[in-house]
N, C-alpha and C positions, 0 to 999 in steps of 0.2 A: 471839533476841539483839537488844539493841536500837543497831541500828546508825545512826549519822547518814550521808546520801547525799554528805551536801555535811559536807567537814570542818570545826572549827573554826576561826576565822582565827586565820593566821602571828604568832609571836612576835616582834616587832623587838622596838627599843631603847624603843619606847612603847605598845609594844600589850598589853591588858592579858592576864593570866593568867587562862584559864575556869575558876572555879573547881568540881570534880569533885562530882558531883552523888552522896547519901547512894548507899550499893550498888555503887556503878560499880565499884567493886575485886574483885568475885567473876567479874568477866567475866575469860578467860584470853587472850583474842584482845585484840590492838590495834588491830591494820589487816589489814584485808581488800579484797583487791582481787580482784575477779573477771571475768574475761573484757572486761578493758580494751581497746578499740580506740582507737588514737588516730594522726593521720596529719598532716604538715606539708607543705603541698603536696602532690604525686605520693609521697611517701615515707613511708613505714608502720613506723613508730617504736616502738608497739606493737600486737601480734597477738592478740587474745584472752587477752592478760598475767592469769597468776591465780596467788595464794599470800596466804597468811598469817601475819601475822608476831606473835605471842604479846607479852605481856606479859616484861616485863623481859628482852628479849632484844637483845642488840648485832650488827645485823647489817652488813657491809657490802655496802653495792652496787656491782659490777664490771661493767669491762664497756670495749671499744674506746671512744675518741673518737669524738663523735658517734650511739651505739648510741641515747642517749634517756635517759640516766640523770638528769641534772639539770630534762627533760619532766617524765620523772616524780612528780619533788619537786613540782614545779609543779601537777601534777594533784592529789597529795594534799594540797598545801595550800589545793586549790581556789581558785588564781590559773588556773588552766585546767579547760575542761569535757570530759570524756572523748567520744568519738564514742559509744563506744556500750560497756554493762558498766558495774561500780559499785566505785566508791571509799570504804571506809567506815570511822569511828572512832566507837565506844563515846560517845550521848551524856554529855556533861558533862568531857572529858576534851580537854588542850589540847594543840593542835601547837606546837613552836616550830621557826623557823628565820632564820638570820641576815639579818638586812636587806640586803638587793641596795645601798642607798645606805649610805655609812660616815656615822655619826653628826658634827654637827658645832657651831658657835656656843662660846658662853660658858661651856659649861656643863661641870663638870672628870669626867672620865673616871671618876671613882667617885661623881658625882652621878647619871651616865648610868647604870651600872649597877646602882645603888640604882634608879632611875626603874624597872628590868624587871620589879620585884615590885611590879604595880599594885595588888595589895589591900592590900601594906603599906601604899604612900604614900596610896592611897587614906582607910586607917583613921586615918593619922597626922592627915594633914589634916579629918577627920573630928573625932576627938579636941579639936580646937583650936579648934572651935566649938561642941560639942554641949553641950546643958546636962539632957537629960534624964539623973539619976541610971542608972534602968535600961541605956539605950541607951550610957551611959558605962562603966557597967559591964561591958557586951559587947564595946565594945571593946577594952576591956585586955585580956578576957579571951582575946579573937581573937588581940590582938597578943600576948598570950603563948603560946599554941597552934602560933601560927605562926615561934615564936623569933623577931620581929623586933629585938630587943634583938641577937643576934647576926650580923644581917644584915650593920654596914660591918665585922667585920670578916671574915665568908665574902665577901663583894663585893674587901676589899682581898687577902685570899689568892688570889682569882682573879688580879686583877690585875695581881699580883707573879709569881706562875707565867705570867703572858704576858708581861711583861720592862718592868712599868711597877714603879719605884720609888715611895717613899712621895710624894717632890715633882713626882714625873709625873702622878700618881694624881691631884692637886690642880691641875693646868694647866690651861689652856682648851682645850678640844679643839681649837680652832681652830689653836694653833700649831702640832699633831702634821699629819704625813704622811699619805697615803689609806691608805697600808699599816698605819699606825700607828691609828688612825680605826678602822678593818674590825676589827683585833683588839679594840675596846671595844665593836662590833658584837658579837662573838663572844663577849666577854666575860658581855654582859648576855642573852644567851639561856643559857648554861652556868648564872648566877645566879640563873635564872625557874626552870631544870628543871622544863618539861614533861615530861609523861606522855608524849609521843612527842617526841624532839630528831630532827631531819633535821640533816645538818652534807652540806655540800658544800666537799669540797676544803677543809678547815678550815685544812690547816698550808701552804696556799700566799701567806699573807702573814707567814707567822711563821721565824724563826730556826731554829737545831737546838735551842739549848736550851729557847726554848717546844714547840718540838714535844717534844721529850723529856716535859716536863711534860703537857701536850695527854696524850698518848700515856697517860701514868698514870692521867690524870684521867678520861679517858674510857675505862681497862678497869677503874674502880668506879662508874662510872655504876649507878647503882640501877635506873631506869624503861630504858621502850624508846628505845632509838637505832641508828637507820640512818646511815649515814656513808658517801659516795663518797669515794673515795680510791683514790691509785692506788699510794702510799707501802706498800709491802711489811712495812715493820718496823709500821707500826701497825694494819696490819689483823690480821696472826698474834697483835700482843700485846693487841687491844681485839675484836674480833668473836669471836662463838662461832658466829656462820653467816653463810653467804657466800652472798648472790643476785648469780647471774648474769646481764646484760642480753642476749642475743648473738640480733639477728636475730629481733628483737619479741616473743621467748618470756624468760618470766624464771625459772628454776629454783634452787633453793633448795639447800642442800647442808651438812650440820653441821661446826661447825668452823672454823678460822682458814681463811688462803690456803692455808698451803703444804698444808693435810688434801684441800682444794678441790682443787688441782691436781692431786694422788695421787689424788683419786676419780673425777676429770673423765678421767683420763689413761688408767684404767683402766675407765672406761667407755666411752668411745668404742673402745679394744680390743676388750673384749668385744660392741662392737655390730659395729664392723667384721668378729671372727669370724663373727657370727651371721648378717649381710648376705652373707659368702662362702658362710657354708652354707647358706644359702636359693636365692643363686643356681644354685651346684650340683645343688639340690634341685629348683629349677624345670628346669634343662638336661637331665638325667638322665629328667625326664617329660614334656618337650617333644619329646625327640628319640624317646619311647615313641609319643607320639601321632602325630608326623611320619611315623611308619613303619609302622606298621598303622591309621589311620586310615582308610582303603579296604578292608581286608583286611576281610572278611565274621565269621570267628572271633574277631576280634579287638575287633570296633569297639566291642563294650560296655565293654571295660577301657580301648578308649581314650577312651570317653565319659567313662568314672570318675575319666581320671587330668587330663583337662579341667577338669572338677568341683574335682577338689583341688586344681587352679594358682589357681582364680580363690578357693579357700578361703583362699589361703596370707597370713597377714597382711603387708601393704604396709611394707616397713621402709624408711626413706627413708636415701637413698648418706649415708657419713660427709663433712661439710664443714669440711676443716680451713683453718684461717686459713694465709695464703702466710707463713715465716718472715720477721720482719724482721731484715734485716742492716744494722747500718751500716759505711760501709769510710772510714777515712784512709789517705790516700796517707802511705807510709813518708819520714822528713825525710832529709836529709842530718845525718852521725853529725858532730857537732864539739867538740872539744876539750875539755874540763871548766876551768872552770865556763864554763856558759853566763852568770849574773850573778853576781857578788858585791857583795855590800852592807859598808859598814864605817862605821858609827856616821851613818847614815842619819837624817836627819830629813824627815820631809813633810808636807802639809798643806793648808789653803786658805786664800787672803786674809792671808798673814801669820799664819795661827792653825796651831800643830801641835799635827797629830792624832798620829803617832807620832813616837818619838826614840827614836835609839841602837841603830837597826836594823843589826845586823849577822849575818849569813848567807851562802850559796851555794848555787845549785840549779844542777844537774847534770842530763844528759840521763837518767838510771835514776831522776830522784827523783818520787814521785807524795806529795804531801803535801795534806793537809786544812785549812784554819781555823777554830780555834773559838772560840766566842765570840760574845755576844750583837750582835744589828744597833747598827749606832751606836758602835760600839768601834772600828774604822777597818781589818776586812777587807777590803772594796770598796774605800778607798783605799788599802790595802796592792799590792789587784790591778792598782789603774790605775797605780800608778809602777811595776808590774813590768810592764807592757804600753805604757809610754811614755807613757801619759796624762797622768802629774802625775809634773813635774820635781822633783827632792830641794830640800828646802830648805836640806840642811846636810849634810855629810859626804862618801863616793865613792860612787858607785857606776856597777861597770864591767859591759859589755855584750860579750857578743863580738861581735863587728864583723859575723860574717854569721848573727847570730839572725836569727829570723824568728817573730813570736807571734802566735797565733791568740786572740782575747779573746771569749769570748762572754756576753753581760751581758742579760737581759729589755729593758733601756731600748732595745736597740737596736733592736728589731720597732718602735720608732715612727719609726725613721728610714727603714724600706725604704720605697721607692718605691711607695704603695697602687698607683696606676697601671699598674705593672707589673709580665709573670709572671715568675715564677721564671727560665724559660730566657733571658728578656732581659736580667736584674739578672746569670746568672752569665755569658753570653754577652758581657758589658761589661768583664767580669775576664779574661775566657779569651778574646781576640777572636783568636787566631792558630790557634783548637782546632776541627775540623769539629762541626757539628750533633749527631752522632753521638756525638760524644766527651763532649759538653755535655747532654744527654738520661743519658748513660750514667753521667755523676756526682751527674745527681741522681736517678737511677735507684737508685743506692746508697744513699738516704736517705731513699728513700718514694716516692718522685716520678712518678707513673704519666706515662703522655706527654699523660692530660689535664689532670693537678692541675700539670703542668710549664706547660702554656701558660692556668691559670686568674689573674686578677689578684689580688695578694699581699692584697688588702682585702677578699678574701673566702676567702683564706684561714681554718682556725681558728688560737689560741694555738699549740697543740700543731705542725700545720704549717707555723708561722714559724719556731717554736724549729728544726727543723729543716732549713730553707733559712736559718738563721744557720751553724748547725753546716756547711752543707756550703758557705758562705761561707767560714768562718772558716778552714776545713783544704784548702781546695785550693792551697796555697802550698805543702804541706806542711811547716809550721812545725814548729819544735824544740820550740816550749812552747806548752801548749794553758791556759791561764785561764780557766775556768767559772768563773761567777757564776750559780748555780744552772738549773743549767740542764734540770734534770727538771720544772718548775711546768706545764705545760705537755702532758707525754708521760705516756704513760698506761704499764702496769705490762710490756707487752711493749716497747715501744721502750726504758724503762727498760731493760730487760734488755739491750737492743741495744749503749745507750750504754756498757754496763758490757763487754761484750764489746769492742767495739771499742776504748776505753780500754785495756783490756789486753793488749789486739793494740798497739797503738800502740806507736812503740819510741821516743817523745820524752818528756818531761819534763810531769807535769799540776800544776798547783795549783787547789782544787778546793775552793767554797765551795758549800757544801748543807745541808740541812735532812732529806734524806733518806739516812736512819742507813744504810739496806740499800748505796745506792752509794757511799758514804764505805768504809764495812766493807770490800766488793769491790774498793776501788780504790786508798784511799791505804792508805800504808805510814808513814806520816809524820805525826805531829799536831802543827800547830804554836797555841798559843795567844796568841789578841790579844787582850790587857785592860790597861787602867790607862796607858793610851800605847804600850804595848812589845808587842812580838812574839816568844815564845819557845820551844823548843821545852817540848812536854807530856808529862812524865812519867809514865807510864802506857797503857790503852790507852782505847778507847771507852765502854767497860763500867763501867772506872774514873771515866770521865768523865762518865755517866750518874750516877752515884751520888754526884758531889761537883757536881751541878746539882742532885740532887733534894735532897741536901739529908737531915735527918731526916722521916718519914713524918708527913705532913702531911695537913689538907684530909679529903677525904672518904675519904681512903683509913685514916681509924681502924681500921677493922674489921679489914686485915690487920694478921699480923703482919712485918716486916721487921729482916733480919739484918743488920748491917754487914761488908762483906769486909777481911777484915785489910789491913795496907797493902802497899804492892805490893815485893815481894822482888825481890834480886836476879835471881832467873830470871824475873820476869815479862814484862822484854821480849821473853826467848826465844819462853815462851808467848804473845804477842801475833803474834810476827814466825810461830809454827806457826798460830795460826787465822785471820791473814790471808791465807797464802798455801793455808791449805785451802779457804778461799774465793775466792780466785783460780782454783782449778785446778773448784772446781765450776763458776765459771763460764765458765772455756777449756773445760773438756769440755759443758758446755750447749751453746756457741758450735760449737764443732765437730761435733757432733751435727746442726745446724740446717743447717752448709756440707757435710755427708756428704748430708742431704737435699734439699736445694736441687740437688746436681750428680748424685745419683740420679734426678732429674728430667727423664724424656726433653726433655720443652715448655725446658727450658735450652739444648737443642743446638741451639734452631734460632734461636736468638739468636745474635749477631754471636759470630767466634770468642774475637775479644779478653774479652767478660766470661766465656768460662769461664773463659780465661786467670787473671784477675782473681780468682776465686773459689780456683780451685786454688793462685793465690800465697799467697790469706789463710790457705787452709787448712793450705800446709805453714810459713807463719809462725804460727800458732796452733798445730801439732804443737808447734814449735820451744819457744813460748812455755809448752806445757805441760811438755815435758821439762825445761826451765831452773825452773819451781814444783816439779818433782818433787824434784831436786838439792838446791832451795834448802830443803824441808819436810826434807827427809833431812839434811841440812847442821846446821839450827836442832834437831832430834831428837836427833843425836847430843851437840850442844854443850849443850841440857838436859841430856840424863842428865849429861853428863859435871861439869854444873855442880851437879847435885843429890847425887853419887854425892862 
């Protein structure tokens, strides 16, 4: 097989596309990585890492913060050299991956993604000087081969699916945001479609509704694509196989997440079994030889049974990851409403962004915002967190709120300088050492990433010394302003437990469909100035973003769902709260084992305390979803009947 050692170079917004050399397509492999070592420092990031990954196949790459997932990319893009073992793609065949810098200057966000099909622009320009008949000839003929005729407008269907309008599409890059910038990044490698797409963390600068889009676009991806991600809803609906990074080995597994989980879950049982029967198996021959290994009669059986221990194949103990928990402190319960709004207007500089907001949130209420960036959820969030004063109309507070706001911008205000226990020990200065370790013990915080300084911290463990900033007040109202970018797919899960433990009020903007689903009950939509509630549910809401089937997704076919009847918010309010209760009972599951944990009792007595309050508040919270599922059941039928 003819493998290249060294891959072809990375796709940005300028680099050109290798074009695939005659044959290459009978090859079934794409990437082959074999016996990878590779080490940062003292730390061994990958271990003789080996798989292969086929032709037209969508895989995701999983794995903890920090495992080495986005190394990897790096290795196979040949921006890094492996210590030792081979990284290899099919000569003639290109990688692309999004440019680390966001694209920028004069030049409008659909010139930029036109620029990533370098042999178009190459031939066009081409074209416009040649005069040899022949040679003219060839290249029409290319640029017809290659559809370039159809190219702005697959470039502007990109485009618009990542939330750039026709007159955005036409601006200088220069006036968009870095966030905004990166998606024309993202744009123009989607538009090149190589033969291998790497995507790292693709929808962390994008909205729900791009992601939505993202999401489709990349489960008809044609060629091969690997995708980190830590977002649950896009890896079940875009991957058919899931590589695992965990502890320098990377294994490979058919299938979305949730297949991956059922098989991982159910293999490590069956290794666990077979590690008890072995041990058994050695004890039962050890204690044979122990005991006639002197005895004269005996000692050739016990030679024999010697023989067969050291035959016994070596199976190495199950290592399971410690569960993550996170804990809020329960708020004080106060009066209803905690705000109400009555014909609200807000804004910046004199300009309003929304008008004629009127609402009430209440301490039971968990609501979502949807809507593209730029339409004025963030400043929805910050005049509900006292950020930004109304411009116009009432709006009343109760007197002893207390909000918890947690926003990405704010990891650039912490104190790089200082650790964690210093920054929360400044809030809590009347609290012993003890107690200050112990809350952020709840949130990941071992006692030495507690005294590590916050500037060497990663993303992932800022986001979480904001969260255990933001809730030790413990506030009524919790305002997330995406706060998964960061947390990889187990603390996700954390967040979502703890959220529904929470017995205060959340408003909750995110991009990731699975914690939306899990958490709120409530969609409210912000477009056009206003903010209303959304009729319908999520489902609903995916299909009137996407729109009719579009783009590359010709080849299926797609149904339209009738409109939504009067029993559909029944059915909404039953599969949100069935998803509630999956994930009280995941939650609970993790605090049964956590306190089945002898190594728990020799910790201070207060956190078992602590664990056994969440646990018979998480009982609590599951019998209140059971009520409330049985509740909504019966007022279906009775509303369909």
């Amino acid at each position: 097989m003819d493998w290249l050692i060294k891959t072809p170079r990375p796709i940005s917004d300028a680099v050109p596309l290798v074009t695939k050399r005659p044959g290459a397509w009978y090859l079934t492999a794409m990437l082959q990585i074999s016996s990878v070592t590779y080490r940062i420092g003292d730390r061994l990031l990958l271990d003789r890492a080996t798989v292969t990954i086929q032709r037209a196949q969508r895989v995701g790459l999983i794995g903890r913060n920090g495992a080495g997932k986005t190394t990897l990319f790096r290795l196979v893009s040949g921006e890094l050299e492996t210590e030792s073992g081979m990284i290899g793609v099919p000569a003639g065949d290109a990688v692309g991956l999004v440019a680390q810098e966001a694209p920028g200057g004069e030049t409008t966000p659909l010139d930029t993604v036109l620029a990533a099909a370098t042999e178009r622009a190459a031939l066009l320009a081409e074209a416009e000087t040649a005069t040899d008949p022949q040679r003219i000839a060839e290249i029409h003929e290319r640029l017809a081969g290659i559809e370039a005729h159809a190219a702005p407008a697959r470039a502007a269907t990109i485009l618009s699916g990542l939330g750039f309008d026709e007159t955005a599409q036409r601006q200088p890059l220069a006036s968009f945001s870095g966030g905004w910038r990166m998606r024309v990044a993202l744009a123009g490698v989607l538009f090149a479609a190589p033969d291998l797409l790497l995507l790292d963390e693709p929808t962390n600068h994008l909205d729900l509704e791009a992601t939505i889009w993202l999401t489709r676009y990349l489960a008809d991806y044609a060629k091969t694509l690997i995708v980190i991600s830590h977002d649950r809803t896009l890896l079940n609906a875009v991957a058919n196989r899931i590589l695992h990074l965990d502890r320098g080995k990377l294994t490979a597994y058919t299938g979305n997440y949730d297949q991956f989980q059922q098989t991982r879950q159910l293999q490590q049982r069956f290794a666990a079994k077979a590690l008890e029967k072995q041990l058994a198996q050695r004890r039962h021959m050890q204690a044979f030889v122990d005991r006639f290994r002197y005895k004269a009669s005996k000692a050739r059986q016990a030679q024999s049974r010697l023989k067969a221990i050291e035959r016994l194949p070596a199976l190495e103990p199950i290592v399971e990851d410690a569960p993550v928990i996170f804990e809020f402190p329960d708020p004080d319960d106060l009066a209803p409403p905690l705000i109400a709004a009555d014909g609200v207007a807000v804004g910046y500089n004199g300009n309003t962004v929304l008008r004629r907001l009127s609402f009430r949130i209440d301490m039971d209420d968990r609501i979502a915002l949807l809507g593209r960036n730029g339409n004025g959820k963030s400043t929805l969030a910050r005049l509900l967190s006292d950020r930004l004063s109304p411009m116009g109309g009432a709006l009343r507070r109760h007197p002893k709120l207390s909000v918890g706001y947690f926003s990405q911008d704010q990891a650039d205000e912490l104190p790089y300088g200082h650790t964690p226990f210093q920054v929360l020990s400044n809030y809590l200065e009347d609290r012993p050492p003890q107690y200050i370790r112990r809350r952020l013990g709840g949130f990941g915080f071992s006692a030495e990433l507690a005294d590590t300084k916050i500037g060497n911290l990663s993303g992932g463990e800022k986001a979480r010394l904001l969260l255990a900033l933001i809730t030790y007040t413990a506030p009524q109202l919790l305002i997330l302003d995406e706060p998964t970018n960061h947390l990889d797919v187990d603390r996700r899960d954390a967040l979502i437990q703890a959220l529904n433990a929470y017995q205060g009020a959340v408003l909750l903007i995110s991009h990731d469909l699975h914690l939306v689903q899990c958490v709120a009950d409530t969609l409210w939509l912000v477009a056009g100035g206003a903010c209303r509630p959304f009729d319908g549910d999520l489902d609903d809401y995916r299909r009137q973003v996407l729109g009719p089937a579009t783009g590359n997704r010709s080849r299926r076919s797609t149904k339209q769902k009738p409109a939504p009847t009067p029993t559909a918010p029944l059915r909404q309010r039953m599969r949100e709260t069935e998803q509630k209760l999956e994930s009280l009972q995941a939650a609970q599951a993790k605090l049964g084992a956590a306190l089945a944990d002898p190594s728990i009792y020799r910790e201070p007595r207060e956190r078992v305390a602590e664990l056994q309050r969440l646990q018979a508040r998480v009982q609590s919270e599951i019998d209140a979803a059971e009520s409330a599922w049985f509740a909504a059941h019966e007022a279906l039928e009775n509303a369909e009947s």
